[in-house]
C-alpha positions as CSV (number, residue, x, y, z in Angstrom):
1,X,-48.7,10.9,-119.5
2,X,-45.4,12.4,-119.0
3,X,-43.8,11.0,-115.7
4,X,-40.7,13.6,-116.2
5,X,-42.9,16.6,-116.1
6,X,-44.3,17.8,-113.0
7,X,-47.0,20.3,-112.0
8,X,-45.1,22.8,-110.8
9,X,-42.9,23.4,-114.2
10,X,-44.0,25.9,-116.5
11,X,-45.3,24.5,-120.3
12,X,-42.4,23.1,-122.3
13,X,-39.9,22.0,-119.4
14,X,-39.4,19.1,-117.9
15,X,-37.7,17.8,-114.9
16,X,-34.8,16.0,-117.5
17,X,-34.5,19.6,-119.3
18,X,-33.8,21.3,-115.9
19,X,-31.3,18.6,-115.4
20,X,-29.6,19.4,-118.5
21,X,-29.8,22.5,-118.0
22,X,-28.0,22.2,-114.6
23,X,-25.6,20.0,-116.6
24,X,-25.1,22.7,-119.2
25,X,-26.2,20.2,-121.6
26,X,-28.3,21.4,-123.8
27,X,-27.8,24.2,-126.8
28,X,-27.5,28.1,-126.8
29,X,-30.6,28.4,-127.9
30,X,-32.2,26.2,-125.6
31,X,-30.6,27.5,-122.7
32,X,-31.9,30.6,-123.7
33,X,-35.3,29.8,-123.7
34,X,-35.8,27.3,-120.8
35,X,-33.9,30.7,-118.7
36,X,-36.7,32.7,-120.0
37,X,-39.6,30.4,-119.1
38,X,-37.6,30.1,-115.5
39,X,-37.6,34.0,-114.9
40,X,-41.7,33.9,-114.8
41,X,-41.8,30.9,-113.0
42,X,-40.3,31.4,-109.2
43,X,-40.6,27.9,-107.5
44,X,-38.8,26.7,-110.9
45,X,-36.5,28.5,-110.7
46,X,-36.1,27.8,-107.0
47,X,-35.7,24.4,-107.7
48,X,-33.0,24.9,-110.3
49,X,-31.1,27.1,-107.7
50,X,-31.2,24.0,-105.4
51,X,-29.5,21.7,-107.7
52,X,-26.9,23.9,-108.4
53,X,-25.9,24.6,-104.5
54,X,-26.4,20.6,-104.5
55,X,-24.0,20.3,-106.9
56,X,-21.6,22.6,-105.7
57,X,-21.6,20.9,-102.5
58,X,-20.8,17.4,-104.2
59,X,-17.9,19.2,-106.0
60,X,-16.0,20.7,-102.8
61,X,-16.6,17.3,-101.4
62,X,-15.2,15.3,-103.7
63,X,-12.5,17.8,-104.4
64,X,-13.7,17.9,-108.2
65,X,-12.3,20.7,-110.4
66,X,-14.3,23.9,-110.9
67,X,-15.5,24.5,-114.3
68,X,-14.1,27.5,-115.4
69,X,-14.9,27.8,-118.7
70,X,-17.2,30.8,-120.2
71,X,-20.1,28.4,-121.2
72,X,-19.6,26.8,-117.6
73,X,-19.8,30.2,-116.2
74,X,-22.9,31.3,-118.2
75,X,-24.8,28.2,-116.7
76,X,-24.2,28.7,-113.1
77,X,-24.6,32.2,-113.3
78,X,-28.0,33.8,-111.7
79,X,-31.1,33.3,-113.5
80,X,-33.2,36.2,-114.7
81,X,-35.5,37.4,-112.3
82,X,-33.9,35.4,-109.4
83,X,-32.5,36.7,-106.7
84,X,-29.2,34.3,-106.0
85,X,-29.2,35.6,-102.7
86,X,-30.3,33.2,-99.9
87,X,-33.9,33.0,-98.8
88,X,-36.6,31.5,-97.0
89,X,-37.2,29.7,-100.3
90,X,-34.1,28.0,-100.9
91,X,-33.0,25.2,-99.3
92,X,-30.0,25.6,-96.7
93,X,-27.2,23.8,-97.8
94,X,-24.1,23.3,-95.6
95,X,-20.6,22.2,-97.1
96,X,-18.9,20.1,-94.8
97,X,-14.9,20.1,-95.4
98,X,-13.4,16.7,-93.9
99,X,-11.2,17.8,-90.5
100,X,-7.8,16.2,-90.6
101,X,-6.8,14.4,-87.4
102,X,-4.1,16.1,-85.0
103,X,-2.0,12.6,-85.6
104,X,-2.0,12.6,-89.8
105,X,-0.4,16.5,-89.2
106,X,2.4,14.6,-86.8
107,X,2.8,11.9,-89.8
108,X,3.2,14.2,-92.3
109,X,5.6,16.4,-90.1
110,X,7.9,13.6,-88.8
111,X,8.2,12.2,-92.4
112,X,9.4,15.6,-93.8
113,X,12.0,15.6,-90.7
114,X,13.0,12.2,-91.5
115,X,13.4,12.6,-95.4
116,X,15.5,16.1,-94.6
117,X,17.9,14.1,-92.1
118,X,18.4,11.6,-94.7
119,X,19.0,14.1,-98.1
120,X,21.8,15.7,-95.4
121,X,23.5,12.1,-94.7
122,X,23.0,11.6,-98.6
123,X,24.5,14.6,-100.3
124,X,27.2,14.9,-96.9
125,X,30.1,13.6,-98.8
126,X,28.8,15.2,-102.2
127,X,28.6,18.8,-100.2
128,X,32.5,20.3,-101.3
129,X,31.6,19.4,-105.0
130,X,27.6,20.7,-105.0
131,X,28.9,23.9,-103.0
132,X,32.1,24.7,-104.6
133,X,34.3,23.6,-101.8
134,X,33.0,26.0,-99.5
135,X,30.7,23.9,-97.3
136,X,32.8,22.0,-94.7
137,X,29.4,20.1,-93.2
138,X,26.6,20.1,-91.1
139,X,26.6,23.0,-89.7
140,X,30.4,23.9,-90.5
141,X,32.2,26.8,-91.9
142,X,35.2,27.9,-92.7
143,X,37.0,30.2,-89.8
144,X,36.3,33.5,-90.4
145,X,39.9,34.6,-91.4
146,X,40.0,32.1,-94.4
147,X,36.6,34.2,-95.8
148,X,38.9,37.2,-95.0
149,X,41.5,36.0,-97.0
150,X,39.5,35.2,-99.8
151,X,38.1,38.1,-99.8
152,X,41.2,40.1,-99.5
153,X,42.4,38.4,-102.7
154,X,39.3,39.0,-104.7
155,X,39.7,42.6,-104.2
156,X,43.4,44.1,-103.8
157,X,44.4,41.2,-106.9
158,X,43.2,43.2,-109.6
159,X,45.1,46.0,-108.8
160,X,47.7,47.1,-111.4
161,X,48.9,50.4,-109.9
162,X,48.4,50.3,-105.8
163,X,48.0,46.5,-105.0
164,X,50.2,47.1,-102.0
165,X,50.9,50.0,-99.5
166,X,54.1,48.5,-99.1
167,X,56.0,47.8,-102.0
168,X,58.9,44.8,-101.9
169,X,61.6,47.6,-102.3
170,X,61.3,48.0,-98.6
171,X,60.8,44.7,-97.2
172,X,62.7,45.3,-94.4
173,X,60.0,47.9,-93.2
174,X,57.2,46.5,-94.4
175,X,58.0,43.3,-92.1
176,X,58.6,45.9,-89.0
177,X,55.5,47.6,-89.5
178,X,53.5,44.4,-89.8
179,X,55.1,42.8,-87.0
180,X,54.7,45.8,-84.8
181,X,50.6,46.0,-85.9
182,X,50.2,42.1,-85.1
183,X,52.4,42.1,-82.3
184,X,54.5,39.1,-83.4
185,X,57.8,38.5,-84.7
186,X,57.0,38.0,-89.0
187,X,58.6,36.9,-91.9
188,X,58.1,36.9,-96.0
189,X,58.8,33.0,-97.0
190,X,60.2,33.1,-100.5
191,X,58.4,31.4,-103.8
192,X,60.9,32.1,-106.0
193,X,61.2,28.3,-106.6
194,X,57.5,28.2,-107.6
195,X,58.0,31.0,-109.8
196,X,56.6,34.1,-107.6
197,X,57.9,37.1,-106.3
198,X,57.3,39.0,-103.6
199,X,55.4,42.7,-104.9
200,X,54.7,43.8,-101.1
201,X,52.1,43.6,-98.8
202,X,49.3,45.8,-96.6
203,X,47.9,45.9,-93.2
204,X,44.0,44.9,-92.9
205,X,41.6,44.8,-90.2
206,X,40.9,41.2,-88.9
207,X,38.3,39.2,-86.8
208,X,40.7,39.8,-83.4
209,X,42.6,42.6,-84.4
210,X,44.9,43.6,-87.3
211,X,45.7,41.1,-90.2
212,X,49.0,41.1,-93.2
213,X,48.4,40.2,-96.3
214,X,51.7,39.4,-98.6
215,X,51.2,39.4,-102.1
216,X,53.4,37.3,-104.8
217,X,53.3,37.4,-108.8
218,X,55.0,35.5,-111.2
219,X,56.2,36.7,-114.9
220,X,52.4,35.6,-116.5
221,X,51.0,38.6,-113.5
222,X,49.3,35.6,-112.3
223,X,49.4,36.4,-108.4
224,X,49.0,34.8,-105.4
225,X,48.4,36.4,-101.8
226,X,49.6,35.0,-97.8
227,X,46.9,36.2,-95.5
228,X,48.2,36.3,-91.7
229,X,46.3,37.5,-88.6
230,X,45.8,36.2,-84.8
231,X,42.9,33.6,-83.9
232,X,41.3,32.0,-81.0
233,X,40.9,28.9,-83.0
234,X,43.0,25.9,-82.0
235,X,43.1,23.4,-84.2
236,X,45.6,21.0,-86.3
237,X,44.2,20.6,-89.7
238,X,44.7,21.8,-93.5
239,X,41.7,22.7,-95.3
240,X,40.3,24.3,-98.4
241,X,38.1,26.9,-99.4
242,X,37.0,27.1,-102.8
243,X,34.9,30.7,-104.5
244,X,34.7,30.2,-108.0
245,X,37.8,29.8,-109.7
246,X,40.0,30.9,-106.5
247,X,41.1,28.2,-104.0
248,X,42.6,29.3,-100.5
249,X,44.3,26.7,-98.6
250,X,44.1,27.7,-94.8
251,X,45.4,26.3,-91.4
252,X,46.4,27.5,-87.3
253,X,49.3,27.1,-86.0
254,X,50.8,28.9,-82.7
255,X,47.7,31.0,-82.5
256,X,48.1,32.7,-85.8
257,X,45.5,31.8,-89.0
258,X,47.3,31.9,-91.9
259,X,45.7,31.2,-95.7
260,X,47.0,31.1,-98.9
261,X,44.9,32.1,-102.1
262,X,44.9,31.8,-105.6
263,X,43.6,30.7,-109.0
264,X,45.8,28.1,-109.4
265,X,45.4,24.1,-109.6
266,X,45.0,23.0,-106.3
267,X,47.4,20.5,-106.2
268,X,50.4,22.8,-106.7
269,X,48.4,25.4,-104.3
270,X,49.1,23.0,-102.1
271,X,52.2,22.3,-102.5
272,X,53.2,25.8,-102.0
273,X,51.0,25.9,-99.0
274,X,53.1,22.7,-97.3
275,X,56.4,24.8,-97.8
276,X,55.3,27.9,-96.3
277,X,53.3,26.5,-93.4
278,X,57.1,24.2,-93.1
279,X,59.1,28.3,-93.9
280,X,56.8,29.9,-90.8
281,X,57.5,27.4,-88.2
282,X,54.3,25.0,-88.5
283,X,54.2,21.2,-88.7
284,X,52.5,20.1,-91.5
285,X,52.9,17.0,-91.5
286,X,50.5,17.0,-88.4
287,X,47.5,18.0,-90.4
288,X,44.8,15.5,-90.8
């Protein structure tokens, strides 16, 4: 006697035959045929129906992979004459998904916080170099006339026939008409040791009002601009702002912003930047 075959299963199938065929264990052409003595057999059938849920439950689980391949998906799919629809027949089965405890989502939560604070302590000094210079710390930026400035370069620079509205012909009135618009006394500092000449300069709005910018060139057409304009800011300091290949070194002093920009290395930007800041009145030897 056969203790795998039970009275209930039609001729020819046995309770390990169903289980391969569950398992999608057996051959095309068996499959084939144990489906076909399935479809004329309903309790069978039914109790194929109830491994499968069974071990669909297992899988969600124990988080096991679905098969997803097109012999996989032949086997699970509904068998003929078989309604896969739920029924008084079939047995109920209820997946139950593990709840995660209020106090694991707090965990996981305070360890992301933690990791952030410490990648921002960690890449802090590294910032200027990752950033291009333009990142001046947690939760710093540079003033918004230095952006202006930049900006201001990145535009009117190019220029070959109207980079100025005031050409260095008149210099006279184009320091009048700037110092008039700005409402303070200003003056052109001269690069002519640094190889640059004044071409002229143009009036452009500004965060609190109207802003100068000065622009210089040398005999290459390199050129380099002096961006001047009022600010609430008070601070003593000297600091750089770097986009792309341009560098603008920018500070306060007496209420006015002022920034210088250009392509150039930045040591000698700087340079040039100590000497004007020292040509418009400002101590800086006071920066820090």
């Amino acid at each position: 006697m056969n203790n795998d075959h039970d009275a209930s299963l039609p001729d020819g199938v046995d309770l390990r035959a169903l289980s391969a065929f569950v398992d999608d264990e057996v051959s095309a052409g068996e499959r084939e045929r144990i489906a076909a003595l399935l479809a004329a057999h309903p309790q069978a059938a039914a109790r194929v129906a109830a491994w499968r849920a069974q071990k669909a439950a297992l899988r969600v689980l124990c988080g096991a992979p679905q098969a997803d391949t097109p012999r996989a998906a032949a086997s699970h799919a509904p068998l003929p004459g078989h309604d896969s629809s739920p029924s008084a027949d079939d047995p109920a089965v209820i997946v139950l998904r593990p709840r995660t405890p209020w106090w694991r989502h707090v965990g996981v939560a305070a360890c992301w916080l933690a990791l952030g604070a410490g990648l921002a302590l960690a890449l802090g000094p590294l910032a200027p170099r990752l950033t291009g210079g333009a990142w001046n710390g947690l939760g710093a930026r540079a003033p918004s006339f230095a952006e202006r400035a930049d900006i201001a370069y990145a535009v009117y620079t190019p220029e070959r026939r109207h980079p100025v509205e005031v050409a260095a012909s008149e210099e006279e009135h184009l320091i009048n008409w700037l110092s008039r618009r700005l409402n303070r006394p200003l003056s052109v500092p001269s690069l002519q040791e640094y190889g640059y000449s004044l071409v002229g300069g143009r009036l452009l709005p500004g965060d609190a009002g109207p802003a100068a910018q000065f622009m210089y060139e040398n005999r290459a057409g390199a050129r380099l601009t002096l961006y001047v304009t009022g600010t609430a800011r008070d601070e003593n300091a000297f600091r750089l702002l770097r986009d792309g290949n341009r560098r603008t070194f920018y500070w306060i002093s007496d209420g006015m912003g002022y920034a210088l920009s250009g392509p150039i290395a930045e040591g000698k930007l700087r340079s040039i930047a100590v000497d004007v800041c020292s040509a418009l009145g400002g101590k800086p030897e006071a920066w820090q």
